[in-house]
C-alpha positions as CSV (number, residue, x, y, z in Angstrom):
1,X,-113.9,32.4,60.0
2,X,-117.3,31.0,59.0
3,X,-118.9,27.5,59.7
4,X,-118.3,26.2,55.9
5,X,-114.4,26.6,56.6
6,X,-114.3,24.7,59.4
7,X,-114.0,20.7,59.0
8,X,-116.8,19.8,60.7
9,X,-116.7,15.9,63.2
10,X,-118.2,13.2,61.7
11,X,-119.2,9.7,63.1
12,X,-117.8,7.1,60.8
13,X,-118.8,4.2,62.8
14,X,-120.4,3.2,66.1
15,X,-119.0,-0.1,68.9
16,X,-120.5,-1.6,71.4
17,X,-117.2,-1.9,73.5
18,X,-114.5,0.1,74.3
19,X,-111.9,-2.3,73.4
20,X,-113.4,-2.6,69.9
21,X,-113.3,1.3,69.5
22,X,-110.3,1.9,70.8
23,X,-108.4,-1.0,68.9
24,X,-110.0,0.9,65.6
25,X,-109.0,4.7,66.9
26,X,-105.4,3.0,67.6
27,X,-105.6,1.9,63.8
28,X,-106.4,5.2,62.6
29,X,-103.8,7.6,64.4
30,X,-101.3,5.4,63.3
31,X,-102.5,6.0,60.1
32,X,-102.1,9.6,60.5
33,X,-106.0,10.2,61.1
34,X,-107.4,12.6,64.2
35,X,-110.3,10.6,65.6
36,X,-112.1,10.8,68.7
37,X,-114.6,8.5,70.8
38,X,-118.0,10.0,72.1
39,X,-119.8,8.5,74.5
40,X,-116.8,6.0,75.9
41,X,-117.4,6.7,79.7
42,X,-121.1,6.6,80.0
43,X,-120.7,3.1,77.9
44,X,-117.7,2.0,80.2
45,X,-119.7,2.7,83.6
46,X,-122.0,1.0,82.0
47,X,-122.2,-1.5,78.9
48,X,-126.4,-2.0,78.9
49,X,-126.3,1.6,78.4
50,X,-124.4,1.0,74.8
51,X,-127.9,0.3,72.9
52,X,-129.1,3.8,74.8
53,X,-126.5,5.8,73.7
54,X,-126.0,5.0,70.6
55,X,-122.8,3.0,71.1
56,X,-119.7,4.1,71.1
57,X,-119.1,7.1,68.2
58,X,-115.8,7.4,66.1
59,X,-116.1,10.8,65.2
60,X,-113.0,12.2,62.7
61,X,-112.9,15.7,60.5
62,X,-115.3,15.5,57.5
63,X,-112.2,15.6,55.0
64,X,-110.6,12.6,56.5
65,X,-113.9,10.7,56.8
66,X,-113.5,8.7,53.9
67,X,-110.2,7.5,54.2
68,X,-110.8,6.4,57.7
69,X,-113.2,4.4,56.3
70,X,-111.7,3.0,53.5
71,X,-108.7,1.6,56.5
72,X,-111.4,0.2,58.5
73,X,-112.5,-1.4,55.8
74,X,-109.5,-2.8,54.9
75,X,-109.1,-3.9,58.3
76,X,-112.4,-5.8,59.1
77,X,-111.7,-7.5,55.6
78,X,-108.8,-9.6,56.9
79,X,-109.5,-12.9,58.0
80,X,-109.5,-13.9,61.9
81,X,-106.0,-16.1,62.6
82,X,-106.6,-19.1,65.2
83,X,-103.8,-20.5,66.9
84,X,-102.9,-22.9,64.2
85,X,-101.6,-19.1,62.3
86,X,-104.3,-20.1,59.9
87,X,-106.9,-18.2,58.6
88,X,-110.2,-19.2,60.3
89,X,-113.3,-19.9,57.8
90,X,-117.1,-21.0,58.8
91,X,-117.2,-24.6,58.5
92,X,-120.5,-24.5,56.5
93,X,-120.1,-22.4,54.1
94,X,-115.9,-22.1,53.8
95,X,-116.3,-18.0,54.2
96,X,-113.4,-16.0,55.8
97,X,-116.0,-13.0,56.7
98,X,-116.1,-13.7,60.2
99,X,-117.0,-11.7,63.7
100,X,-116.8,-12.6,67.5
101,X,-119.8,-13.2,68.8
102,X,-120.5,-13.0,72.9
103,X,-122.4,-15.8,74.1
104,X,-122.7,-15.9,77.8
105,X,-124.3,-19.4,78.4
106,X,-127.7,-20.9,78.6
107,X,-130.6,-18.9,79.2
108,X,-131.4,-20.0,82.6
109,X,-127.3,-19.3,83.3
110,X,-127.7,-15.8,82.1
111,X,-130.7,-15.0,83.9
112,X,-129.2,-16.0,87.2
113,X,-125.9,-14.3,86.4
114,X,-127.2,-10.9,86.0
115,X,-129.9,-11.3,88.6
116,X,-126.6,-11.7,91.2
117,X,-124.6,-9.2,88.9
118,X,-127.7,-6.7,89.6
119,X,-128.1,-7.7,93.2
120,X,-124.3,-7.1,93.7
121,X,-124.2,-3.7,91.5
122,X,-121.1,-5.7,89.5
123,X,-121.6,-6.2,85.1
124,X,-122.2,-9.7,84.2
125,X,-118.8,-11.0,82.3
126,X,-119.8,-12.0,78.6
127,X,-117.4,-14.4,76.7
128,X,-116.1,-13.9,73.8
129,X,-115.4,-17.7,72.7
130,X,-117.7,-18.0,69.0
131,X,-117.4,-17.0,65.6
132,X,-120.2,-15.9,63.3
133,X,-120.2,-16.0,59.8
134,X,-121.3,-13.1,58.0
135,X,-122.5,-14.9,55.3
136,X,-124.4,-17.8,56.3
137,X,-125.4,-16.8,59.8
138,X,-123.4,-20.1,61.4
139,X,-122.0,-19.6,64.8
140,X,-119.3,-22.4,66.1
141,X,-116.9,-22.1,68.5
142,X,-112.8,-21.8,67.8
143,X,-110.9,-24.8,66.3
């Protein structure tokens, strides 16, 4: 069998965290779609190795590629629900295109956080409490 017959693995999109890829290869085998995650452990171990590696790769078969996309798509089109089962929107612009964002304080907090989170050999916690819209740049906190 030569190369050109076999369905070669293609990375249809990159994360920063393992929560975030897996929720999206969850998505996709339950859509029928083999995918697999590259560089998961060494980004696990450790996150401020993500921009290193690359970030996390979703990898599926070439022939599949653009349907895995296409339901990705989909997916990060819907619009973030708050605890009010209402659609969150920016409140300067009125947009539903919406990501988390992870703040993890002041600057002067951060800096001492991972100064003890080095000193300690433990990962600084980020949170994941803000919004940014994608089409203003706004970032604001839940309702």
């Amino acid at each position: 069998m030569s190369t050109e017959e076999k369905d070669q693995l293609v990375t249809i999109c990159r994360y920063n965290t393992p929560i975030d890829a897996h929720m999206a290869k969850n998505k996709l085998e339950s859509e029928g779609i083999m995918v697999f995650l590259f560089d998961e452990n060494i980004v696990s171990i450790n996150p401020l190795f993500s921009n290193l590696m690359g970030g996390i790769k979703l990898k599926t078969l070439a022939s599949d590629a653009d349907k895995a996309v296409s339901i990705l798509n989909y997916v990060t089109d819907q619009p973030y629900i708050g605890e009010q089962e209402t659609a969150v929107q920016c409140p300067r612009c009125g947009s539903f295109k919406l990501t988390y964002v992870y703040e993890s304080g002041n600057k002067l907090k951060s800096f001492f956080g991972f100064a003890i989170a080095f000193l300690t050999f433990t990962l600084p916690l980020l949170s994941k409490d803000q919004y940014q819209c994608n089409n203003c740049g706004k970032k604001f906190r839940r309702a």
